[in-house]
C-alpha positions as CSV (number, residue, x, y, z in Angstrom):
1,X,-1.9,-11.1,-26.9
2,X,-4.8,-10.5,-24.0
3,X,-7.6,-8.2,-25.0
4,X,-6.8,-4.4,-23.8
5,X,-9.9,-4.8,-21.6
6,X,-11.9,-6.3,-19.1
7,X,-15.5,-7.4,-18.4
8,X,-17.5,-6.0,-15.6
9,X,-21.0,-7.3,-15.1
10,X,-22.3,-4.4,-12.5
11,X,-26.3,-6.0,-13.6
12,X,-27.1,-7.9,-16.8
13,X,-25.2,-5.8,-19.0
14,X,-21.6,-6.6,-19.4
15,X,-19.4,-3.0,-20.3
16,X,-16.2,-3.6,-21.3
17,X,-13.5,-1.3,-20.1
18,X,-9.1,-1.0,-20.3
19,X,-7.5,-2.2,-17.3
20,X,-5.9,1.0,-17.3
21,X,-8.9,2.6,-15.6
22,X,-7.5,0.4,-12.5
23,X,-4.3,2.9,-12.4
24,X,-6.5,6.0,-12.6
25,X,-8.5,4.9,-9.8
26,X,-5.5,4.1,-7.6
27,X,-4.1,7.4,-8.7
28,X,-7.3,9.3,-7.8
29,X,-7.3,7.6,-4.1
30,X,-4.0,8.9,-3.8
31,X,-4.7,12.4,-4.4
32,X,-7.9,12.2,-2.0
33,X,-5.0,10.9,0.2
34,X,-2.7,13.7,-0.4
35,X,-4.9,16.5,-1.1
36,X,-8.5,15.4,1.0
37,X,-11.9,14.9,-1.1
38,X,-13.0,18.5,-0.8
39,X,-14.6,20.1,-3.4
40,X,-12.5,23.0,-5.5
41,X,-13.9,26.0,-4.4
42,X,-14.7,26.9,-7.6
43,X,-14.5,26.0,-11.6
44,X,-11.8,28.9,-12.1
45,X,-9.8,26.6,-9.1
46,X,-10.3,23.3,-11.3
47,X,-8.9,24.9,-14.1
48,X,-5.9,26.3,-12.4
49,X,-5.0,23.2,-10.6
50,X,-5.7,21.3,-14.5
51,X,-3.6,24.4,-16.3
52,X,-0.9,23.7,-13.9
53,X,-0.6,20.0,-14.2
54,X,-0.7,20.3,-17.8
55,X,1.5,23.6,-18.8
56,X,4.3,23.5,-16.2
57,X,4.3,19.6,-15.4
58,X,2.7,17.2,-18.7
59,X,4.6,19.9,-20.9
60,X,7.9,20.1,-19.5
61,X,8.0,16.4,-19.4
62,X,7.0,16.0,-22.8
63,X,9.9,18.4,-23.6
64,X,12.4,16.3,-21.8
65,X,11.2,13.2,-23.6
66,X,10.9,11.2,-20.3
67,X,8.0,8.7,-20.7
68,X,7.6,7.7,-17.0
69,X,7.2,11.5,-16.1
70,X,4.6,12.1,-19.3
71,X,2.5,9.2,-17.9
72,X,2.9,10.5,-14.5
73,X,2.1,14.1,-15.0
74,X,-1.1,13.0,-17.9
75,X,-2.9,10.9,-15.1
76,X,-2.4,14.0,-13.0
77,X,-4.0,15.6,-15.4
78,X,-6.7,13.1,-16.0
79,X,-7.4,13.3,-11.9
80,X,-7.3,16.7,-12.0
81,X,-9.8,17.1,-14.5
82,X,-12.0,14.0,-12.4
83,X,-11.8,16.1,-9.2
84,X,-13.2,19.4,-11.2
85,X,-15.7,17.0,-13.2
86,X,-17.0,16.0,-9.6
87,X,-17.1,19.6,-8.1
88,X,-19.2,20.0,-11.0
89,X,-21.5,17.5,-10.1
90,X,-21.8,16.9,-6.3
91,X,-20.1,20.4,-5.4
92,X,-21.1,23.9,-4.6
């Protein structure tokens, strides 16, 4: 069995990180993609485009027991929560 990570060496000191973290990045550039890079306009936006992913889309899948759709809808979640995390930071 491989370890559930990988090395990165960005100076002298090596972090060690899942491989996972390559799906939410590809899954972030597609929602740029999709959606732009804009900022949301606001926190209250974040959290509604967050509460939406999670109560309509993560939920109902959970409830239909579909594990494909559960991993779909948590990374949208995850991004979601990224982009407001980032307007946050660098936006308004």
């Amino acid at each position: 069995m491989t370890e559930p990570y990988v090395e990165y060496e960005p100076q002298r000191d090596p972090i060690k990180f899942y491989p996972d973290v390559n799906d939410f990045i590809k899954a972030v550039i597609k929602r740029n993609q999709t959606h732009g890079e804009e900022f949301f306009d606001s926190a209250h936006t974040g959290y509604g485009a967050i509460a939406e992913e999670f109560n309509l889309e993560l939920l109902k899948a959970i409830h239909e027991n579909d594990k494909e759709q559960i991993m779909n809808e948590a990374m949208d979640v995850a991004v979601a929560a990224f982009h407001l995390y980032r307007t946050m930071k660098y936006g308004k």
